[in-house]
mmCIF file of the C-alpha atoms, coordinates in Angstrom:
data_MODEL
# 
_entry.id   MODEL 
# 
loop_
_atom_site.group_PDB 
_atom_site.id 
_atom_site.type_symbol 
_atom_site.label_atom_id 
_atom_site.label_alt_id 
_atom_site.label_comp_id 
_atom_site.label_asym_id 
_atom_site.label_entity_id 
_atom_site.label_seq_id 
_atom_site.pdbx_PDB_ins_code 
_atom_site.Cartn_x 
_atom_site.Cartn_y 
_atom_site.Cartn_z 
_atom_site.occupancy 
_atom_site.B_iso_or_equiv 
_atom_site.pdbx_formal_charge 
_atom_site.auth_seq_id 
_atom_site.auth_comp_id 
_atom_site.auth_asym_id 
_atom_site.auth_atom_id 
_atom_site.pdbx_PDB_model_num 
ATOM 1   C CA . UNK A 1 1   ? -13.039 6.771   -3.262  1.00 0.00 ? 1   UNK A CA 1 
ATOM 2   C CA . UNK A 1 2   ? -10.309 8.899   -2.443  1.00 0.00 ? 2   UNK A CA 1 
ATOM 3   C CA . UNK A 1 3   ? -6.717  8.744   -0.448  1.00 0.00 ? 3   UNK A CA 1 
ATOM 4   C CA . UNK A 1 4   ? -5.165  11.189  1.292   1.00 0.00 ? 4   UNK A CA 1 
ATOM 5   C CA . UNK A 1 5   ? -1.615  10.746  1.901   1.00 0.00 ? 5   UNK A CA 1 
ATOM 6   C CA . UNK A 1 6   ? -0.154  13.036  4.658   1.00 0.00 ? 6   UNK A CA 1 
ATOM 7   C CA . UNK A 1 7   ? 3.295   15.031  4.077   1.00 0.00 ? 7   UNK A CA 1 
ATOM 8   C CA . UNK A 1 8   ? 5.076   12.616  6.733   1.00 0.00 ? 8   UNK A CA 1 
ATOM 9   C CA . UNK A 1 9   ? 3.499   9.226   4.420   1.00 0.00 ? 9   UNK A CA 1 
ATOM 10  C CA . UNK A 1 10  ? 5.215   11.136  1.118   1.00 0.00 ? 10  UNK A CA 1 
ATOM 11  C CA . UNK A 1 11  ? 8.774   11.869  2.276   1.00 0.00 ? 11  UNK A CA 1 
ATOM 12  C CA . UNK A 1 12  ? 9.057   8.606   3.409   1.00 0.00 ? 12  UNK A CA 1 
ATOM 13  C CA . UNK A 1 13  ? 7.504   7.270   0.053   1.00 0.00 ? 13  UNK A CA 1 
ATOM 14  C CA . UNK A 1 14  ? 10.071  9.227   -1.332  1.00 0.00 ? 14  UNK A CA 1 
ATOM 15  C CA . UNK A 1 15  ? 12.710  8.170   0.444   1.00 0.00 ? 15  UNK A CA 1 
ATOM 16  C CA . UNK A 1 16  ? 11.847  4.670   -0.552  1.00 0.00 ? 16  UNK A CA 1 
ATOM 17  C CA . UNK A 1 17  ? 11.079  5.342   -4.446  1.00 0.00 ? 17  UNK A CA 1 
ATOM 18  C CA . UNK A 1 18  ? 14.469  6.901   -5.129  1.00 0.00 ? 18  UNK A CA 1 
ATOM 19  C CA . UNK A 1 19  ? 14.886  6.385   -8.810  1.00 0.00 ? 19  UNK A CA 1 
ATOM 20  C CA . UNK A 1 20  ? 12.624  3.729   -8.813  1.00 0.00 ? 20  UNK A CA 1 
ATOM 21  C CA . UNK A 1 21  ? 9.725   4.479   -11.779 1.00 0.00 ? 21  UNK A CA 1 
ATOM 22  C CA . UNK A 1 22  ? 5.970   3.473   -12.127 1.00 0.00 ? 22  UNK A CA 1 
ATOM 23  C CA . UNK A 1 23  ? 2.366   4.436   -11.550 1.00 0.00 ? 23  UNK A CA 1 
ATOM 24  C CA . UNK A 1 24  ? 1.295   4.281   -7.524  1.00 0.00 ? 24  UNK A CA 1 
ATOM 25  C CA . UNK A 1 25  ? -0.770  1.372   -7.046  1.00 0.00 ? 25  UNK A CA 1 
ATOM 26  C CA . UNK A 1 26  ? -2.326  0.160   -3.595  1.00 0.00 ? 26  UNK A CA 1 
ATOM 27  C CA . UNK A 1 27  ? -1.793  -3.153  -4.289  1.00 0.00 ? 27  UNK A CA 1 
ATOM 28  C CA . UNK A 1 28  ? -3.575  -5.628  -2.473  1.00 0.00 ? 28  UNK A CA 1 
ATOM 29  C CA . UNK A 1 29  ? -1.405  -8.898  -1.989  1.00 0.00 ? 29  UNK A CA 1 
ATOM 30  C CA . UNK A 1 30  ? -3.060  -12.446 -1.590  1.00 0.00 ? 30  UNK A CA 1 
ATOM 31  C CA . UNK A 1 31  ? 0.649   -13.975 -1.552  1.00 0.00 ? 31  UNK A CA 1 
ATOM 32  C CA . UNK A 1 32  ? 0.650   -16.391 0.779   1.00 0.00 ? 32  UNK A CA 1 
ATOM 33  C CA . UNK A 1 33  ? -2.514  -15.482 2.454   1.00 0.00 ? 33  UNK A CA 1 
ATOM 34  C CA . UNK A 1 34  ? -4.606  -18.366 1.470   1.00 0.00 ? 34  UNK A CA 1 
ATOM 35  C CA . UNK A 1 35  ? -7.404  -16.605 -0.272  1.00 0.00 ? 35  UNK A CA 1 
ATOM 36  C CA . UNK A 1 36  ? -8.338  -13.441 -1.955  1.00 0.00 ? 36  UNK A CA 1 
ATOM 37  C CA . UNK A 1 37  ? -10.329 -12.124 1.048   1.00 0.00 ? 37  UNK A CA 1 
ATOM 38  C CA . UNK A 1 38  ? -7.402  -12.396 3.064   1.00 0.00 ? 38  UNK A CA 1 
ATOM 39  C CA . UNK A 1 39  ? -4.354  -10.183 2.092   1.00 0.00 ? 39  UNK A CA 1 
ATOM 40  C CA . UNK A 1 40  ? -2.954  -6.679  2.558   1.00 0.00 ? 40  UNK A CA 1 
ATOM 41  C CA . UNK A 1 41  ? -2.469  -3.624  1.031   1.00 0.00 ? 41  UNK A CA 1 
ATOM 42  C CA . UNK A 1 42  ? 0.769   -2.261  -0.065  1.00 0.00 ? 42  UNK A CA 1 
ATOM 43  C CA . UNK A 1 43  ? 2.108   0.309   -2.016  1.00 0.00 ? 43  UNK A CA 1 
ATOM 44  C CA . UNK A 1 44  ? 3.375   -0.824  -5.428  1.00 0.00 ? 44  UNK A CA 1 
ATOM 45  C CA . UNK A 1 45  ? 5.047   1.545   -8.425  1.00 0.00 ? 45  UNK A CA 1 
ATOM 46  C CA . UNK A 1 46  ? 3.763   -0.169  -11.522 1.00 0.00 ? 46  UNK A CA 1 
ATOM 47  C CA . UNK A 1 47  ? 5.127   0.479   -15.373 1.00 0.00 ? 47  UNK A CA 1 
ATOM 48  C CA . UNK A 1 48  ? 1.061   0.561   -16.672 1.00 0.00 ? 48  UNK A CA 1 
ATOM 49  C CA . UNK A 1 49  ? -2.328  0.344   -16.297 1.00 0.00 ? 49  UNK A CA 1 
ATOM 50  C CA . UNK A 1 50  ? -4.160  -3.252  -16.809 1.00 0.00 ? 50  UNK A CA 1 
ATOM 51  C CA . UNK A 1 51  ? -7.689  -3.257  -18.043 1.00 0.00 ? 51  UNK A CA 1 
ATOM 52  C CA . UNK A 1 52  ? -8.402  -4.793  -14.417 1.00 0.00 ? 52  UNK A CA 1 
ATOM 53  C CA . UNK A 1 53  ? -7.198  -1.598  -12.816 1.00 0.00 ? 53  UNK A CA 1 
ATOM 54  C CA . UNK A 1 54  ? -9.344  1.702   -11.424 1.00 0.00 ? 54  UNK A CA 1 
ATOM 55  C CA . UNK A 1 55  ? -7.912  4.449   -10.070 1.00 0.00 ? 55  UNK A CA 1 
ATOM 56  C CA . UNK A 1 56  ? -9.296  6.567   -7.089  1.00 0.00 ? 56  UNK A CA 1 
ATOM 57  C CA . UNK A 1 57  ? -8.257  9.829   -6.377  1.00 0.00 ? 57  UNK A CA 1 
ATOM 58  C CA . UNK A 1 58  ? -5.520  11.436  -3.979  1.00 0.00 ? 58  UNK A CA 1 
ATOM 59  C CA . UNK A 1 59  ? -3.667  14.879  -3.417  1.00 0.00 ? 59  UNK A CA 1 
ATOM 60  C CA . UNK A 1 60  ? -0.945  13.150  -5.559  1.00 0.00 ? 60  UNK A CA 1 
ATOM 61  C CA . UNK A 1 61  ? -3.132  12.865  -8.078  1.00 0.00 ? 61  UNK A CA 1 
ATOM 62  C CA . UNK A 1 62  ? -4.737  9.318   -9.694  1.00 0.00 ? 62  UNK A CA 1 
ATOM 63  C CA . UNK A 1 63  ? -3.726  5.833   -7.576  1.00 0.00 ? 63  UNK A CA 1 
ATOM 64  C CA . UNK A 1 64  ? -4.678  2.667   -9.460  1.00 0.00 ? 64  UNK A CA 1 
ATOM 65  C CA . UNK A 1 65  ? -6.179  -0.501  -7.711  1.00 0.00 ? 65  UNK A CA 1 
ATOM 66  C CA . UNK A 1 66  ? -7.500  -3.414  -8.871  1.00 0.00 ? 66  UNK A CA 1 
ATOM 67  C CA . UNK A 1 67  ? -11.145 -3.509  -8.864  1.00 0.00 ? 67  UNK A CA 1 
ATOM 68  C CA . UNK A 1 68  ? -11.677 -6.595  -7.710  1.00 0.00 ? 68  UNK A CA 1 
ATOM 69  C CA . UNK A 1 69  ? -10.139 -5.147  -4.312  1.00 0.00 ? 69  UNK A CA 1 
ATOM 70  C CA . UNK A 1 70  ? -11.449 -1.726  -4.202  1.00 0.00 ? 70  UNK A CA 1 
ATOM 71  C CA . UNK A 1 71  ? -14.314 -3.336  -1.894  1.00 0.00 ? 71  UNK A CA 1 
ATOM 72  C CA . UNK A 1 72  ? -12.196 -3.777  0.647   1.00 0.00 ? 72  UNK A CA 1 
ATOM 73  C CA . UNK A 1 73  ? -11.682 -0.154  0.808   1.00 0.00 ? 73  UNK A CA 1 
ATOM 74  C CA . UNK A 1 74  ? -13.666 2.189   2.432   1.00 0.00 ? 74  UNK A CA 1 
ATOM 75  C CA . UNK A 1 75  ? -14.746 5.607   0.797   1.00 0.00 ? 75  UNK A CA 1 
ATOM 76  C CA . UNK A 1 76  ? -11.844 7.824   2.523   1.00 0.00 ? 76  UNK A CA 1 
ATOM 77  C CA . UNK A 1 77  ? -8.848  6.896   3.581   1.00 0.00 ? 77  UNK A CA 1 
ATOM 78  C CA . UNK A 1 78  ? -5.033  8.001   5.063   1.00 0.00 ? 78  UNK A CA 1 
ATOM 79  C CA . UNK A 1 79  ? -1.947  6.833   4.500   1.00 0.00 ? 79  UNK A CA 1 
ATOM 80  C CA . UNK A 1 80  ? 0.245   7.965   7.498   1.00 0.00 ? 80  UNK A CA 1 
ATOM 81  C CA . UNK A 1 81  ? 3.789   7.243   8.807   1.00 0.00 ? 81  UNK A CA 1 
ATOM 82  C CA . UNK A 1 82  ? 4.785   6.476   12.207  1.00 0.00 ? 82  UNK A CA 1 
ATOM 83  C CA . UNK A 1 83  ? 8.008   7.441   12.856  1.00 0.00 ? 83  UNK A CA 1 
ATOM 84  C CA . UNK A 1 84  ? 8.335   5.574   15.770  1.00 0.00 ? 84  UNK A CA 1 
ATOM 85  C CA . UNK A 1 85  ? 7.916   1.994   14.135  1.00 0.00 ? 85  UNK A CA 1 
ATOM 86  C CA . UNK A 1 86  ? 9.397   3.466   10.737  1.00 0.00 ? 86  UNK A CA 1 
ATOM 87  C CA . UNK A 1 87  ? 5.852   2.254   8.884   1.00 0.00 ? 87  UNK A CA 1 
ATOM 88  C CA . UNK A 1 88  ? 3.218   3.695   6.897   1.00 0.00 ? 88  UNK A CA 1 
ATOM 89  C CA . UNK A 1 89  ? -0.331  3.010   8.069   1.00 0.00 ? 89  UNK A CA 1 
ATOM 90  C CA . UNK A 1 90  ? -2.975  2.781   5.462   1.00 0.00 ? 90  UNK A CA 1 
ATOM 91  C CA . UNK A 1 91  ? -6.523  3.785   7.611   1.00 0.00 ? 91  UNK A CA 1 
ATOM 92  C CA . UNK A 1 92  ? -9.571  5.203   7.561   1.00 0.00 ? 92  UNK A CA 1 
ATOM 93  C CA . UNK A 1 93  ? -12.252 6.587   10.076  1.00 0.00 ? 93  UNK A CA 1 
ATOM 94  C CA . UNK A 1 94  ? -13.606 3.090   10.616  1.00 0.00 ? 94  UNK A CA 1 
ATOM 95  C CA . UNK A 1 95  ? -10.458 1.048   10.694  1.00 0.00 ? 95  UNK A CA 1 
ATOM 96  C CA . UNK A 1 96  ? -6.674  -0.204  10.309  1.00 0.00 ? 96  UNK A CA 1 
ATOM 97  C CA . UNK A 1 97  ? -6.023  -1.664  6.763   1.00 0.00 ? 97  UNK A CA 1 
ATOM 98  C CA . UNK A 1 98  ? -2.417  -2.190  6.989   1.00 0.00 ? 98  UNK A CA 1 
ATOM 99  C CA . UNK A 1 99  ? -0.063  -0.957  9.960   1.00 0.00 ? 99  UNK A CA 1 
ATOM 100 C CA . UNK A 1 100 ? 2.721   -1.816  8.104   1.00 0.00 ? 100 UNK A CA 1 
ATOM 101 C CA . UNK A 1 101 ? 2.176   -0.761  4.240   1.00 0.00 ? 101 UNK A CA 1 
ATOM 102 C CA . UNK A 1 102 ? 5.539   -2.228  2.192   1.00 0.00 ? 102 UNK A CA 1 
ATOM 103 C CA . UNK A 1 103 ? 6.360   0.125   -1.049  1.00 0.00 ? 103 UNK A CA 1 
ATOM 104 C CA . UNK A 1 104 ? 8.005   -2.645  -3.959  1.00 0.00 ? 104 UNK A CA 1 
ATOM 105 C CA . UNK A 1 105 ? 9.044   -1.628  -7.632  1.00 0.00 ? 105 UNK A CA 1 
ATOM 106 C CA . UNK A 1 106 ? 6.375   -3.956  -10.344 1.00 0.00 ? 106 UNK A CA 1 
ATOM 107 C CA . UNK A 1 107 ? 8.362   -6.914  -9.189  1.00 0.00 ? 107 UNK A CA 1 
ATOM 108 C CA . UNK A 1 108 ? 6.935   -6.743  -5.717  1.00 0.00 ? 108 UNK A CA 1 
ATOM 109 C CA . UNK A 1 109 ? 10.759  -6.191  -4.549  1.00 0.00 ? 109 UNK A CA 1 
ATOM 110 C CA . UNK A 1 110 ? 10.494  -4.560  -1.652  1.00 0.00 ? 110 UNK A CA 1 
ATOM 111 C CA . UNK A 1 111 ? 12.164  -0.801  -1.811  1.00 0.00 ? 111 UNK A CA 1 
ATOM 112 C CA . UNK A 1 112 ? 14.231  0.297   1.455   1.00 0.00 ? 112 UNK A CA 1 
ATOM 113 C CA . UNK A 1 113 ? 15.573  4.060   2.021   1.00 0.00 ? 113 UNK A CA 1 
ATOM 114 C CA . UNK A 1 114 ? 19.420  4.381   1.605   1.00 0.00 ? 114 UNK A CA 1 
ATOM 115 C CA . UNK A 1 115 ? 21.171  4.991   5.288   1.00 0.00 ? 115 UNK A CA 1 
# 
């Protein structure tokens, strides 16, 4: 499996991260959802590694996921921004994951850019 995030999806990663410290996990969030085939995928920094994590590979190097969720995922993906609705789209050849892909600190605390 392998991501690809493109230079506009990492600025704006970065602009979100700030300080903030951790692993990159595509987390995929049941929260509210009802069940664990329904949920979406976000972008989470994490301190460590559980023993239910994987990682898949990316140009910025190892991204964990659970693997429990990695089936949802297809075998190459993109995480994009749009500008236009300020969001970062999670995607592949086949299909839209996520058109709005959140980026939390391990709390699940959603991170926001400073103005």
């Amino acid at each position: 499996m392998e991501l690809t995030f493109t230079p506009s999806a990492i600025e704006r990663i970065d602009a979100l991260k700030q300080d903030t410290e951790g692993k990159l996990h595509l987390f995929y969030d049941t929260e509210g959802c009802g069940c664990g085939n329904s949920g979406i995928f976000s972008i989470r920094f994490v301190k460590e590694a559980t023993p239910e994590d994987i990682t898949i590979e990316s140009n910025l190097g190892p991204v964990l996921v659970k693997r429990w969720s990695s089936h949802f995922l297809d075998e190459k993906m993109t995480l994009d921004y749009n500008a236009e609705k300020l969001s970062l789209v999670l995607k592949s050849d086949g299909q839209y994951f996520n058109n709005n892909v959140l980026v939390t600190d391990h709390t699940g605390c959603q991170l926001t850019a400073r103005s």
